[in-house]
DSSP file (Angstrom, degrees, kcal/mol; ACC not computed):
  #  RESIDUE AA STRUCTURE BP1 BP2  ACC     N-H-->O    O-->H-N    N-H-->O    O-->H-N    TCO  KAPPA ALPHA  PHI   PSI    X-CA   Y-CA   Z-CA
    1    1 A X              0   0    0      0, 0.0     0, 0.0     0, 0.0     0, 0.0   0.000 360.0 360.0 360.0 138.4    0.0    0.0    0.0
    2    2 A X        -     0   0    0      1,-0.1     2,-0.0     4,-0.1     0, 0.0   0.121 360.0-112.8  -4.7 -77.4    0.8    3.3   -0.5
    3    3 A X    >>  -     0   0    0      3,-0.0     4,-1.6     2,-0.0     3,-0.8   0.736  29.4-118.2 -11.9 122.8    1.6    6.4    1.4
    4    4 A X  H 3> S+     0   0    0      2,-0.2     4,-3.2     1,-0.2    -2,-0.0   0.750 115.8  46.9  18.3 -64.0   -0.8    9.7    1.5
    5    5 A X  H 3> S+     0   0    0      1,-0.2     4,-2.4     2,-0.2    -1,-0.2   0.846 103.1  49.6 -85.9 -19.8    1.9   11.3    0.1
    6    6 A X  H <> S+     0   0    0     -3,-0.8     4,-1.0     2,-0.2    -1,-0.2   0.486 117.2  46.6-101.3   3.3    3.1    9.3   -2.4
    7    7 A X  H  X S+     0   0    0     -4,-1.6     4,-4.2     2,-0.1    -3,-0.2   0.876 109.6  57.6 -79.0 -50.7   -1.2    9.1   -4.0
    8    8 A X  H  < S+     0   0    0     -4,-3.2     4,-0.2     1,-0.2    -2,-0.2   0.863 106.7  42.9 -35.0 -67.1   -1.2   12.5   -3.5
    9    9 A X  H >X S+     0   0    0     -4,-2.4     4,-2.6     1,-0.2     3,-1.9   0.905 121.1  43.1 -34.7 -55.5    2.0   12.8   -6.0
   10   10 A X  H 3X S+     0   0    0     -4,-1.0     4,-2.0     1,-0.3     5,-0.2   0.912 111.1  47.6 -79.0 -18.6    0.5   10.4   -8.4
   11   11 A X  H 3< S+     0   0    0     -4,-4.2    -1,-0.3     1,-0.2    -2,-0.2   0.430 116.5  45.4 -87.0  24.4   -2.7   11.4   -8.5
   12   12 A X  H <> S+     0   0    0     -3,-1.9     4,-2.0    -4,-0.2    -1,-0.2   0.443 115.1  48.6-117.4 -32.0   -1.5   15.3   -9.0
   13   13 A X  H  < S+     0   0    0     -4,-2.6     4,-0.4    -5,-0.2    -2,-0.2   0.904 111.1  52.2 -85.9 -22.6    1.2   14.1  -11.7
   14   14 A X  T  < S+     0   0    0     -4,-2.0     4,-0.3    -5,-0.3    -1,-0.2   0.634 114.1  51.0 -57.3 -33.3   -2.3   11.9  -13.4
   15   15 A X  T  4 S+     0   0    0     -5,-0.2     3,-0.3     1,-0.2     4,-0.3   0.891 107.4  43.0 -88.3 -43.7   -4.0   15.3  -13.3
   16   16 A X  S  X S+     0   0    0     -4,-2.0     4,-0.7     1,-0.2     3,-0.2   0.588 110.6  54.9 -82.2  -2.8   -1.7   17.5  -14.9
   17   17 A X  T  4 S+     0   0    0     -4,-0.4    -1,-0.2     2,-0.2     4,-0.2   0.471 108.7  52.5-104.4  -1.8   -0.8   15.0  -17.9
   18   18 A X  T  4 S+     0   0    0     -3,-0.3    -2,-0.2    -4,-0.3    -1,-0.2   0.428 114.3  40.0 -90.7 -12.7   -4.7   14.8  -18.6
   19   19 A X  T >4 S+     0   0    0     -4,-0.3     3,-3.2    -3,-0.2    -2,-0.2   0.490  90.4 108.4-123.6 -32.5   -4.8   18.8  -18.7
   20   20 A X  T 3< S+     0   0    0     -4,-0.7    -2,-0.1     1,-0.3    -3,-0.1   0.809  71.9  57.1 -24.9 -68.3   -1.1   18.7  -20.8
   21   21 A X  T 3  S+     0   0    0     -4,-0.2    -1,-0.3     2,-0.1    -2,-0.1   0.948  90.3 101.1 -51.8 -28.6   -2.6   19.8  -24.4
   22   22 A X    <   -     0   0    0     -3,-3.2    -3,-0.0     1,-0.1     0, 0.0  -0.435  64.9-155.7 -44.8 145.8   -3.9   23.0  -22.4
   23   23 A X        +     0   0    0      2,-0.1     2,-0.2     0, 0.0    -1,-0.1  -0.064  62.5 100.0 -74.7  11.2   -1.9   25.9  -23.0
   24   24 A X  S    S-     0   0    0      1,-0.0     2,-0.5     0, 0.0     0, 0.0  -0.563  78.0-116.7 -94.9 159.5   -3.0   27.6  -19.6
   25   25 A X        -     0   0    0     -2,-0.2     2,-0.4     0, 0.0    -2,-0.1  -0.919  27.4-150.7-119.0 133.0   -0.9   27.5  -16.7
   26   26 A X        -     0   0    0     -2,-0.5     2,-0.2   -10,-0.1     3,-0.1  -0.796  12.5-149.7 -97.2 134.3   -2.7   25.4  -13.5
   27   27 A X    >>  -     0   0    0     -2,-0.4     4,-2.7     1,-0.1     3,-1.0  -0.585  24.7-108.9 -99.9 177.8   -1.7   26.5  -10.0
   28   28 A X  T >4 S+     0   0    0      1,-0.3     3,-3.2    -2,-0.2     4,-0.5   0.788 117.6  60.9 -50.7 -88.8   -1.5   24.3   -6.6
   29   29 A X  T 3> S+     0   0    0      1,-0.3     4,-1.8     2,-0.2    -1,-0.3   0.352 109.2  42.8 -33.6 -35.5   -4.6   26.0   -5.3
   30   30 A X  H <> S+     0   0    0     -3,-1.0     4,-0.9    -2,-0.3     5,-0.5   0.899 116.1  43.8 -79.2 -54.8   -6.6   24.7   -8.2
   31   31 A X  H <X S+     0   0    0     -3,-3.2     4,-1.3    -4,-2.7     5,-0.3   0.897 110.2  64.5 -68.8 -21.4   -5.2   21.1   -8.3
   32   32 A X  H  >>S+     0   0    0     -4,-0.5     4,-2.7    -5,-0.2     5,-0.7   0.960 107.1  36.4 -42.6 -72.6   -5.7   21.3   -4.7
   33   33 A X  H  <5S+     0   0    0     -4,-1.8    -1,-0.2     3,-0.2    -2,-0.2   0.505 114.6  53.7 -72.8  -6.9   -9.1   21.6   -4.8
   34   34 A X  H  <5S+     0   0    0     -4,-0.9    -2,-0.2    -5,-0.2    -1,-0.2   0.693 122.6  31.5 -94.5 -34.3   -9.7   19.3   -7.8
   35   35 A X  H  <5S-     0   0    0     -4,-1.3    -2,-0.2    -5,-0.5    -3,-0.2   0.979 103.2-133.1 -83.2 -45.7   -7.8   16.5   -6.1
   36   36 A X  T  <5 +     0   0    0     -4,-2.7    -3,-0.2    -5,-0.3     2,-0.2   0.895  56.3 136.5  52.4  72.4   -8.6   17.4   -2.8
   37   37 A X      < -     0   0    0     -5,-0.7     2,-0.4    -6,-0.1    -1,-0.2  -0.355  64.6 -77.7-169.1 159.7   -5.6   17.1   -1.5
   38   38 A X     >  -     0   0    0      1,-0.2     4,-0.7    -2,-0.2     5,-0.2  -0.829  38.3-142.7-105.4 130.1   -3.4   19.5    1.1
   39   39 A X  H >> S+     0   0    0     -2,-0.4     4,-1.7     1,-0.2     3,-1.4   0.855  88.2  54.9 -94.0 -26.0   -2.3   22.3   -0.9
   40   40 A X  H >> S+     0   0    0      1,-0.3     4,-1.7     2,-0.2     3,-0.9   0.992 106.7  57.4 -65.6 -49.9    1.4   22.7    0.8
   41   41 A X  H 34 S+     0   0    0      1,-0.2    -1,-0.3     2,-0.1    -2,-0.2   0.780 105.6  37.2 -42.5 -30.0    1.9   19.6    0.2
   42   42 A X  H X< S+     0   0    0     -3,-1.4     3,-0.5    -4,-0.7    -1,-0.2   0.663 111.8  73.3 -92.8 -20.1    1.5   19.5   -3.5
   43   43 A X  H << S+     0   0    0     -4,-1.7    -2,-0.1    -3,-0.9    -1,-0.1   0.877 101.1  46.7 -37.6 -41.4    3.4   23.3   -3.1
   44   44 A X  T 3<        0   0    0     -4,-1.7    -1,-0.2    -5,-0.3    -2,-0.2   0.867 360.0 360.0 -89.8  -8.6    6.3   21.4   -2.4
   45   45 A X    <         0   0    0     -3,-0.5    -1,-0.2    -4,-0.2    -2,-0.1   0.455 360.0 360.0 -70.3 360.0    6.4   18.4   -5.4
């Protein structure tokens, strides 16, 4: 099993490679709240 931190990582790196063809730039606070997910934590990946 997992860690916390290390679903948190994949499911943040799963998120942004589904959003990749966008040309917009996503910040923590936003993946934060899409993942639901502690946003210093994902601050710091």
């Amino acid at each position: 099993m997992l860690s916390n931190a290390c679903q948190y990582a994949i499911r943040s790196m799963l998120y942004l490679a589904m959003l990749s063809d966008e040309s917009k730039i996503i910040g923590v606070k936003k993946i934060a709240e899409e993942l639901e997910a502690p946003q210093p934590f994902l601050a710091k990946l």
